[in-house]
C-alpha positions as CSV (number, residue, x, y, z in Angstrom):
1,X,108.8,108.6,127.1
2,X,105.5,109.1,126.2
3,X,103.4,111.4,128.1
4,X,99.8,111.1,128.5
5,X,98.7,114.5,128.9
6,X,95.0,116.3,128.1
7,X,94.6,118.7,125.4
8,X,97.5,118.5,123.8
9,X,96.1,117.0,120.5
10,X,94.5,119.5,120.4
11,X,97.0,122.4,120.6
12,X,100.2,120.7,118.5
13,X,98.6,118.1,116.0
14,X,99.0,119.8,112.3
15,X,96.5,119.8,109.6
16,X,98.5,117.3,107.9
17,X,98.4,114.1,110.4
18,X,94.2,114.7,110.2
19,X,94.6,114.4,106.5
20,X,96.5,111.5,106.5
21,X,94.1,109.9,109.0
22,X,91.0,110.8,106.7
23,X,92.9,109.2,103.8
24,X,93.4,106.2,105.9
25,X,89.9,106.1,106.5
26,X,89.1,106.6,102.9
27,X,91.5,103.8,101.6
28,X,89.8,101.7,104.0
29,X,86.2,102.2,103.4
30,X,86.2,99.4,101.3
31,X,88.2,96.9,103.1
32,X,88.8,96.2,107.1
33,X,90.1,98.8,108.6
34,X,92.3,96.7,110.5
35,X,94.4,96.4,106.9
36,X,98.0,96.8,108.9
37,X,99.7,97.5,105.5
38,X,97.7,100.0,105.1
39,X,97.9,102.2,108.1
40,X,100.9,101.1,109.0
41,X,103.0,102.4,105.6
42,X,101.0,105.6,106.2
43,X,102.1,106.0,109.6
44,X,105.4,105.5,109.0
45,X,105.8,107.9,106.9
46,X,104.2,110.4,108.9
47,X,106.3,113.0,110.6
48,X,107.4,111.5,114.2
49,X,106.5,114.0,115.9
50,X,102.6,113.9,115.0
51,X,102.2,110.4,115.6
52,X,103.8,110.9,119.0
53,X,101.1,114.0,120.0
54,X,98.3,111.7,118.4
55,X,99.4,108.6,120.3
56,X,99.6,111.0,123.5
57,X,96.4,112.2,123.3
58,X,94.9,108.6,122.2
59,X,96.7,107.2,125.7
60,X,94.8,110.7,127.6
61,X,91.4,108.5,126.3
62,X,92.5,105.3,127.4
63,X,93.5,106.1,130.6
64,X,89.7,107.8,131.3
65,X,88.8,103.9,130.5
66,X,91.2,102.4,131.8
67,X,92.9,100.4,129.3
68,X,96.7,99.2,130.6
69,X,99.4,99.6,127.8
70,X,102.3,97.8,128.8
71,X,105.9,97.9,126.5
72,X,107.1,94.8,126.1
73,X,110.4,95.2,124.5
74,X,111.8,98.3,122.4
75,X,115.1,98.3,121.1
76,X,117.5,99.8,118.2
77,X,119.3,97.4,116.1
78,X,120.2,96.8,112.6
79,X,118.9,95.2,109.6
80,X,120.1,94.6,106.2
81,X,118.4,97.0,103.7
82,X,117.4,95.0,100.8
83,X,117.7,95.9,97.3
84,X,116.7,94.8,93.9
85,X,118.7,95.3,90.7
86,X,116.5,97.4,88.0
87,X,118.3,95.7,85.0
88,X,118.5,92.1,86.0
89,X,116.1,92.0,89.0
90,X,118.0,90.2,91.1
91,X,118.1,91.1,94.9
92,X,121.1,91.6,96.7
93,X,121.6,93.7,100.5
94,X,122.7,97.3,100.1
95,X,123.9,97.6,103.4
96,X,123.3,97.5,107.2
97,X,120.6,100.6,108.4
98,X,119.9,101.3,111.7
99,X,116.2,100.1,113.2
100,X,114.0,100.8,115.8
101,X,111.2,98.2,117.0
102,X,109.0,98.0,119.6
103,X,106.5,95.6,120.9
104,X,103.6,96.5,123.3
105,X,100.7,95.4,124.8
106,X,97.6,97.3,124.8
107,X,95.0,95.6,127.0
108,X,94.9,92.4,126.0
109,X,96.5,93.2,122.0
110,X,100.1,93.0,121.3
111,X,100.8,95.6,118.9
112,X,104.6,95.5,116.7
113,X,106.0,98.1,115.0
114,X,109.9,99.2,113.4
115,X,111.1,101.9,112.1
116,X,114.4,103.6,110.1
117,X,116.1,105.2,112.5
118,X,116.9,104.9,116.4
119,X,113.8,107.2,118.2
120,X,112.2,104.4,120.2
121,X,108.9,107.0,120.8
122,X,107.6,106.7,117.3
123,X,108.3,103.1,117.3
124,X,106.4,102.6,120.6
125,X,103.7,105.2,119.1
126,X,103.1,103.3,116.2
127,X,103.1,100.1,118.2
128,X,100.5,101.4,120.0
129,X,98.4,102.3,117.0
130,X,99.1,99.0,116.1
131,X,97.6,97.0,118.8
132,X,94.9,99.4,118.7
133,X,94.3,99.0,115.2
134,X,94.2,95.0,115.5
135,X,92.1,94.4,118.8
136,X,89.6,92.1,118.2
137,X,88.2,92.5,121.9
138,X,85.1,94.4,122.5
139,X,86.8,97.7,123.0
140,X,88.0,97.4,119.5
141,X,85.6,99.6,118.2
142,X,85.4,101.9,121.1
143,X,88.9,102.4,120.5
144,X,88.7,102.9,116.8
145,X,86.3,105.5,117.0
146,X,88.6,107.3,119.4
147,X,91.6,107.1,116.8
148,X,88.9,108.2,114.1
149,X,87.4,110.9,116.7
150,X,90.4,112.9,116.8
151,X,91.3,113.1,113.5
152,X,88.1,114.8,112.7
């Protein structure tokens, strides 16, 4: 599972997680940054294993403040891949793909997040970002600048 463990952000996270976290930032300047869609997409695209040092070092800063994450549930499954004709537009299911979700609870935020594929650890990372991401306690912030803090 995922290890909370000091500096390693700062040893294994590439160049290109902090530029996709200074895009997100960008994007967002104009909207909430709490925009799931927004982060979420970009996220899931990003290499596994640099979301899972980021969320490692993230849970190194909530631990200092004491912040519980808790996983609720985490699981591989399928789910039909949708599909949608390019001549006649009509959608139709390509297939069955394999799917990884988890839900956690950060403090008192669930956080949700799937992915293609069966590695439960970038579904629980992204979870994690997730919850963060949409906490509307007074931490919220707090935590947001930490998120924003390391990819600087």
């Amino acid at each position: 599972m995922l290890r909370a463990t000091a500096g390693v952000m700062a040893r294994n996270t590439s160049f290109s997680l902090k530029l996709i976290l200074e895009n997100i930032k960008r994007m967002t300047s104009n909207q909430a940054f709490t925009d799931q869609s927004v982060y979420l997409s970009i996220l899931t695209a990003t290499p596994a294993q640099e979301v899972k040092y980021f969320v490692e070092a993230l849970l190194a800063r909530l631990s200092a403040v004491q912040v519980a994450v808790q996983v609720i549930n985490s699981r591989t499954g399928l789910a039909m891949l949708p599909f949608t004709d390019s001549v006649k537009g009509i959608t139709f299911h390509l297939g069955e793909t394999l799917l990884a979700e988890a839900h956690v609870r950060v403090g008192d935020q669930a956080g949700y997040a799937a992915c293609l594929g069966r590695d439960l650890e970038q579904a629980i990372a992204l979870a994690i970002v997730d919850a963060l991401m949409q906490s509307k306690a007074a931490t919220a912030k707090a935590e947001q600048r930490a998120i924003l803090d390391l990819s600087l």
